[in-house]
C-alpha positions as CSV (number, residue, x, y, z in Angstrom):
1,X,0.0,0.0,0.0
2,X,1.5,3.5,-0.5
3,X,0.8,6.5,1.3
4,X,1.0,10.0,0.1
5,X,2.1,13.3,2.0
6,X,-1.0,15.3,2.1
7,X,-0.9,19.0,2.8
8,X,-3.2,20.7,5.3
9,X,-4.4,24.4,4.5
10,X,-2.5,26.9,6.0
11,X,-4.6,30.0,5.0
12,X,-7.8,30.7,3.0
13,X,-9.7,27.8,3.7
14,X,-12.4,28.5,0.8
15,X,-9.6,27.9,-2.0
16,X,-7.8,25.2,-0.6
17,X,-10.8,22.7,1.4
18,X,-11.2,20.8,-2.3
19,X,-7.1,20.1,-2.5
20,X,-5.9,19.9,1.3
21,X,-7.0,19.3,4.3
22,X,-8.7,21.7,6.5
23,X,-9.4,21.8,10.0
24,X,-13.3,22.0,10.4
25,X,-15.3,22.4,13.7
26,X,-18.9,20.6,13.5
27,X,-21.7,22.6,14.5
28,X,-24.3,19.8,14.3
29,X,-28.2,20.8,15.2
30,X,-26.6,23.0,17.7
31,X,-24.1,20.9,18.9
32,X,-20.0,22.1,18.8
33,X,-17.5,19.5,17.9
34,X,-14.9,19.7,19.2
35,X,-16.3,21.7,22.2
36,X,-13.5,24.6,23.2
37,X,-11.8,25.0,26.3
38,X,-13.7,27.1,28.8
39,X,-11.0,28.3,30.5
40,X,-9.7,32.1,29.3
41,X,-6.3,31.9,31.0
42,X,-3.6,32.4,28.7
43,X,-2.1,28.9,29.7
44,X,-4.8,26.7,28.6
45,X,-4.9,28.6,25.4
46,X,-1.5,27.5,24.9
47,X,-2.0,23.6,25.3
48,X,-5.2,24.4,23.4
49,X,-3.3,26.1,20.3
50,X,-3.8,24.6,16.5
51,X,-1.4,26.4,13.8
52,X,-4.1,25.9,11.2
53,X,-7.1,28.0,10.3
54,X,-10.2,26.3,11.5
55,X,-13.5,26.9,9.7
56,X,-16.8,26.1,10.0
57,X,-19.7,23.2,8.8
58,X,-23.1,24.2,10.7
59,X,-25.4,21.6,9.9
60,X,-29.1,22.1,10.8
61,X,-32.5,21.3,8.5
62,X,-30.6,18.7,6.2
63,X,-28.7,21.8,5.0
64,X,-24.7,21.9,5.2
65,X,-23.4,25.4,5.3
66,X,-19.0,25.2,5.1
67,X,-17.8,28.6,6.6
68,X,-13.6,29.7,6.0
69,X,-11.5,30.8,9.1
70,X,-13.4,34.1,9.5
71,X,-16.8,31.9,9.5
72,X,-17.5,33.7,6.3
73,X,-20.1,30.8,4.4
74,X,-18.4,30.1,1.1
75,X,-20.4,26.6,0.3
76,X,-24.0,25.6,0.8
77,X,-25.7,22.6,-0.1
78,X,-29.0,20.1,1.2
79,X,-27.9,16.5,2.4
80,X,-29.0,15.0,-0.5
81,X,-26.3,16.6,-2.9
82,X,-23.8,14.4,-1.3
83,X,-22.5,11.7,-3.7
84,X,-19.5,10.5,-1.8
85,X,-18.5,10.2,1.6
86,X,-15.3,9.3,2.9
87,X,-14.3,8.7,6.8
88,X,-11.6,7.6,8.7
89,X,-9.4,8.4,11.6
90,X,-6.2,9.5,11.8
91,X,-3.7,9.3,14.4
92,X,-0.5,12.0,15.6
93,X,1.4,12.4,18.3
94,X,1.4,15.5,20.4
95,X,2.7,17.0,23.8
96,X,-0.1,16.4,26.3
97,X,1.5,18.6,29.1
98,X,3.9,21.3,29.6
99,X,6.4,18.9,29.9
100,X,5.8,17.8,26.6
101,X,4.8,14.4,27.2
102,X,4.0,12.7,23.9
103,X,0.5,11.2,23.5
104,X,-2.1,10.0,20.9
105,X,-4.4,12.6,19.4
106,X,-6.8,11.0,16.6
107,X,-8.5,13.5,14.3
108,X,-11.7,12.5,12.2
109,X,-11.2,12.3,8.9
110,X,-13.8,13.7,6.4
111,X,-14.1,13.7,2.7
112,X,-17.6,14.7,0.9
113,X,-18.5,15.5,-2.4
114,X,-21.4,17.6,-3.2
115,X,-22.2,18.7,-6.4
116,X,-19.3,17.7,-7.6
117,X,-17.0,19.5,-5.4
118,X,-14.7,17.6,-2.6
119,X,-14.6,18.9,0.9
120,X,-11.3,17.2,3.1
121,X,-12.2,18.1,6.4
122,X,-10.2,16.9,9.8
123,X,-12.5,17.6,13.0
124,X,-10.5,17.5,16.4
125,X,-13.5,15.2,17.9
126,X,-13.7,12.2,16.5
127,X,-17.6,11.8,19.1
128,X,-18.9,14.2,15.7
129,X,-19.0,11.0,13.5
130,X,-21.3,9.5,15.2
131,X,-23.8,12.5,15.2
132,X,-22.9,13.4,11.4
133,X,-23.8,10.2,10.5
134,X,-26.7,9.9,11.7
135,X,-28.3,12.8,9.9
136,X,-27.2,11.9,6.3
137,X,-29.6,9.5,4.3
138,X,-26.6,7.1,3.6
139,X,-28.6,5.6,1.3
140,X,-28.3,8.2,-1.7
141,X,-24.0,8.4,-0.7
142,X,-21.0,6.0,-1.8
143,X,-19.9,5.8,1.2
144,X,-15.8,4.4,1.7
145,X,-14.5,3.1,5.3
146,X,-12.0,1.2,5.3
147,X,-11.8,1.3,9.4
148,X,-15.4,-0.3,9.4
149,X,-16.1,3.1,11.7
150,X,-19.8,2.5,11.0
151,X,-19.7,-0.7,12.6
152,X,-17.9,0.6,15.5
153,X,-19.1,4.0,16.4
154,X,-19.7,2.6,20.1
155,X,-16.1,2.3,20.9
156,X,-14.9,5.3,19.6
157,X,-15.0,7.0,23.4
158,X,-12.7,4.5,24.2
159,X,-9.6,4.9,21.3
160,X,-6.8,4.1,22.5
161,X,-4.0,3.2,20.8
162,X,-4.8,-0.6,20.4
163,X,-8.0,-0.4,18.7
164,X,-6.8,2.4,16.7
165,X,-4.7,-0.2,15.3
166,X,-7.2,-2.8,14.8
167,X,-9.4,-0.4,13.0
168,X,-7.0,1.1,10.8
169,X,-4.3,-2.0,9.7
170,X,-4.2,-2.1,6.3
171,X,-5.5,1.1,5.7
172,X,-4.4,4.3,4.6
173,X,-4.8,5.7,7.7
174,X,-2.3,3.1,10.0
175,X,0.2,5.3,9.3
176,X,0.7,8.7,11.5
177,X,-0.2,11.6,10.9
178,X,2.7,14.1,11.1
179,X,1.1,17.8,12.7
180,X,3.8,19.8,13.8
181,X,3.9,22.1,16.5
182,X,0.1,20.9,17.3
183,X,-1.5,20.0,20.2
184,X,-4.8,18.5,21.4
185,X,-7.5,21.0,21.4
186,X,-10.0,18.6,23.5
């Protein structure tokens, strides 16, 4: 199997979301994913920190609506104009404390089409899956998971490193995913 290095946007989210991925947060019928620190100290923001712009799906009425860094909506669409779904789970390692500690972070992976256009979309919370899924009429969408997510969506509050490599051996998505200077945001 081989692997490619894929890039992950840096700036302007609506011109690169089709070729590289982008860090989305899931606003789901009202529900954040991943849901943000509430702490305001200037610590916490630190461990909380992601180098990449971070945009925006809201999803609500069976309507997607893809916002850039700025939450400026630049792509709108119904459920049903998905063709092609894509998810899996990717795995990195990331300091987990101040004294830079290495642990496991595992960030959703996302690819849509909708009328013709692909979205690649990492989400910080892999627990969003599980509620995205369950709105789309997966009936209408190729759907492609090579984890067998669907058939595990259960376990997912419980990844750890061993199942991580259960689900994903002989995937594309076994090997690590190499996010420098990042940390855990949840």
């Amino acid at each position: 199997m081989t692997h490619t290095m894929q890039q992950v946007t840096m700036m302007d989210i609506a011109n690169n979301i089709d070729k590289k991925l982008t860090f989305i947060d899931f606003n789901i019928d009202g529900e954040l994913f991943p849901q943000h620190p509430q702490s305001n100290s200037l610590f916490s923001k630190v461990l909380a920190f992601n180098p990449f712009p971070i945009g925006l799906l809201e999803l609500k009425n069976d309507v997607i609506k893809i916002g850039d860094e700025s939450k400026h909506v630049f792509a709108t669409f119904s459920t049903d104009q998905i063709t092609f779904l894509e998810i899996g789970i990717y795995r990195s390692a990331v300091r987990a404390a101040p004294l830079a500690l290495l642990s496991s972070r595992y960030t959703l992976y996302v690819h849509l089409v909708a009328d013709e256009k692909p979205f690649f979309m990492l989400n910080d919370d892999i627990q969003a899956l599980g509620k995205f899924m369950s709105t789309l009429n997966l009936k209408q969408i190729h759907l492609v998971d090579e984890m067998n997510l669907m058939k595990h969506l259960a376990q997912l509050d419980e990844l750890d490193n061993q199942l991580f490599e259960e689900l994903a051996k002989d995937t594309k998505f076994f090997m690590p995913l190499h996010i420098v200077g990042s940390n855990a945001r949840v």
